[in-house]
Structures are given as C-alpha cells and as structure tokens.
C-alpha positions in Angstrom: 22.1 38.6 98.1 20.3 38.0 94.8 16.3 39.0 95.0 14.0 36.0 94.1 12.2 35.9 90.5 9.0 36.6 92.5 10.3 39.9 94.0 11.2 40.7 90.6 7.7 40.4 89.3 6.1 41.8 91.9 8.9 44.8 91.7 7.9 45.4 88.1 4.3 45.1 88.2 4.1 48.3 90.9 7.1 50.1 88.9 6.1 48.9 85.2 4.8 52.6 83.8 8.4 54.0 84.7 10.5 51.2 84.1 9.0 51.0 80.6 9.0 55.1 80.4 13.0 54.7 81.4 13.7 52.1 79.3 12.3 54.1 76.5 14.3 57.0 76.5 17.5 54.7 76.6 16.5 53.3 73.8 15.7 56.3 72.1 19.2 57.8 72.8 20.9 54.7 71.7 19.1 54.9 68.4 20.0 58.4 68.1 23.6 57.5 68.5 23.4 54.9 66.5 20.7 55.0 63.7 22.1 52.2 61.4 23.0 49.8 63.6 19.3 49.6 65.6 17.8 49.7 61.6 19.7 46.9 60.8 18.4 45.5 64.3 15.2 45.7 63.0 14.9 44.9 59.8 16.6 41.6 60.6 14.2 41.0 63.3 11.0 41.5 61.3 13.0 39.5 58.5 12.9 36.6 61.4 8.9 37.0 62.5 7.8 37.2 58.9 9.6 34.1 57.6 8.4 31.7 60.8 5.0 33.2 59.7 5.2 32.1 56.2 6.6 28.9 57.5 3.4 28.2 59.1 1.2 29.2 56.2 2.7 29.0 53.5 5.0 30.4 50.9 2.3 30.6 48.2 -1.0 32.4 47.5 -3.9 30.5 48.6 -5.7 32.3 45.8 -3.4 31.5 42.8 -0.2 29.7 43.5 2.3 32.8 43.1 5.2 32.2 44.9 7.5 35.4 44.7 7.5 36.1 48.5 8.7 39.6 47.8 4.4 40.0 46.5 3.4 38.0 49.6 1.0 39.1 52.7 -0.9 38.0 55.5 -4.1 37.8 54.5 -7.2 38.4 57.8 -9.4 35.8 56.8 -12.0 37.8 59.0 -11.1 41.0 56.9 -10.4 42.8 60.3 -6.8 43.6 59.5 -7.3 47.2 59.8 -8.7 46.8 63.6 -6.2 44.2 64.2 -2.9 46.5 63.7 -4.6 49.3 65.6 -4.7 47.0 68.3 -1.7 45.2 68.0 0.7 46.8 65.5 2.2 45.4 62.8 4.8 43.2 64.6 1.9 42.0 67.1 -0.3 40.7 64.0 2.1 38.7 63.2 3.1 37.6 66.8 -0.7 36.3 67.1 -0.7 34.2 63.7 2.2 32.5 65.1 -0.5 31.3 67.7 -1.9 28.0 67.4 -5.8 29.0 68.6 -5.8 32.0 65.4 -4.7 29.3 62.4 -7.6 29.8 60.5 -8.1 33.6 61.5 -4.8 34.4 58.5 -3.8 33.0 55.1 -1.1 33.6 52.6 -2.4 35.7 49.9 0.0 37.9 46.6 -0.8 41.5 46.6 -2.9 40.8 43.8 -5.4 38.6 45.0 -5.4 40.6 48.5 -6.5 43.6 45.7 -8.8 41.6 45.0 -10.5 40.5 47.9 -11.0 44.0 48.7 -12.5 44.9 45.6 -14.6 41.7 46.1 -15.7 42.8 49.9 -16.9 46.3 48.2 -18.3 45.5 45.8 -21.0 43.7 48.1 -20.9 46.4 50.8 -18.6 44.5 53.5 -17.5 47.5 55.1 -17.5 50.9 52.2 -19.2 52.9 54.7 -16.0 53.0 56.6 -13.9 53.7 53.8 -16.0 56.2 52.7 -15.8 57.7 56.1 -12.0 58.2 56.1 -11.4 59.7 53.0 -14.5 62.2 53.7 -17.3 60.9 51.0 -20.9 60.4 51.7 -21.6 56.6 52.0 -24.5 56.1 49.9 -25.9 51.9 49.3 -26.6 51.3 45.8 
C-alpha cells in the first residue's frame, strides 16, 4: 500500500540531512560517468532561468538602451549583490527576482553601465571599505 503525501513529508523532514547527503553522492557519480551530458543539463537549465528573468525585466539596459543580451546582467538595485549570492548562489538570485514581492529589488543593466555603477558607488564611499578589505589595502576616507 502506497504511503500518504503527509508520511512523506514528515518522512523527509526527520531523514532530510541524509536523504540530501545520499542523493548527493548519486549525483556526483552520475556526473562523473557522465560529464557532458549533466553540463549540457545545466547550461540549458540556467539558459531557461535566465531568459524568464529577462522576460520579466527586460531585454535592454535601463541605463542606455543596449540590447545585445550576450552584455546583459541583473542589476541589485540595493547594491547587495555580493551578500545576495553568498546567501543564495547564483541560480537562487535569480530564483528570487522571479518573485513578485522583490520587482523593484533587480533591474536589467549592460556590463557597462553595471561598471559604472560601481565606479559611481566608489567614488562616494558606498561600501570601498569592504573592497579594500578583500584585496588587503588600508581603507582610508578622502
């Protein structure tokens, strides 16, 4: 007899650390059998997430109008991008500005404005000290 979608879920939330641990190593040896085929997987796959995020925001710079997509990023609005793939990864970013409540948290900028920006945000001390920090210089304020 088939177990009910609740004793499932319950099943995995007191087994999750080694279900995920198991289903790890699977995947692991599968990729390791196969290198190009999972690759392909993946590329495709990030192919997929990062046109339905362009279709919500945009195939253009907000900044200029370019529209070469191969020069295109999303943009953190909030300039927190760094914190926000820490946290998330890269794939995760993108899953959350597919979410309706964090629309005005991303835009769609070309490599060149995003250059930019940053050079913008240093040059009026948004956050240098950190730079500084991790490539070992003294942070000093003008």
């Amino acid at each position: 007899m088939p177990h009910s979608p609740e004793a499932y879920k319950l099943y995995y939330e007191r087994n999750k650390e080694k279900i995920r641990k198991q289903k790890r190593e699977v995947m692991r040896e599968l990729r390791r059998k196969d290198p190009l085929k999972y690759r392909s997987q993946s590329t495709q796959s990030n192919r997929r997430l990062k046109d339905r995020v362009f279709d919500k925001y945009g195939r253009e710079c907000a900044g200029c109008g370019f529209t070469d997509e191969r020069a295109l990023t999303l943009d953190h609005v909030l300039n927190n991008g760094a914190e926000e793939r820490a946290e998330h990864g890269e794939r995760g970013v993108y899953r959350r500005a597919l979410l309706d409540q964090y629309t005005a948290e991303y835009q769609t900028l070309c490599m060149n404005c995003q250059f930019i920006k940053r050079h913008k945000a240093n040059r009026q001390n948004q956050y240098p000290r950190r730079w500084c920090a991790s490539h070992g210089i003294p942070f000093t304020k003008d």
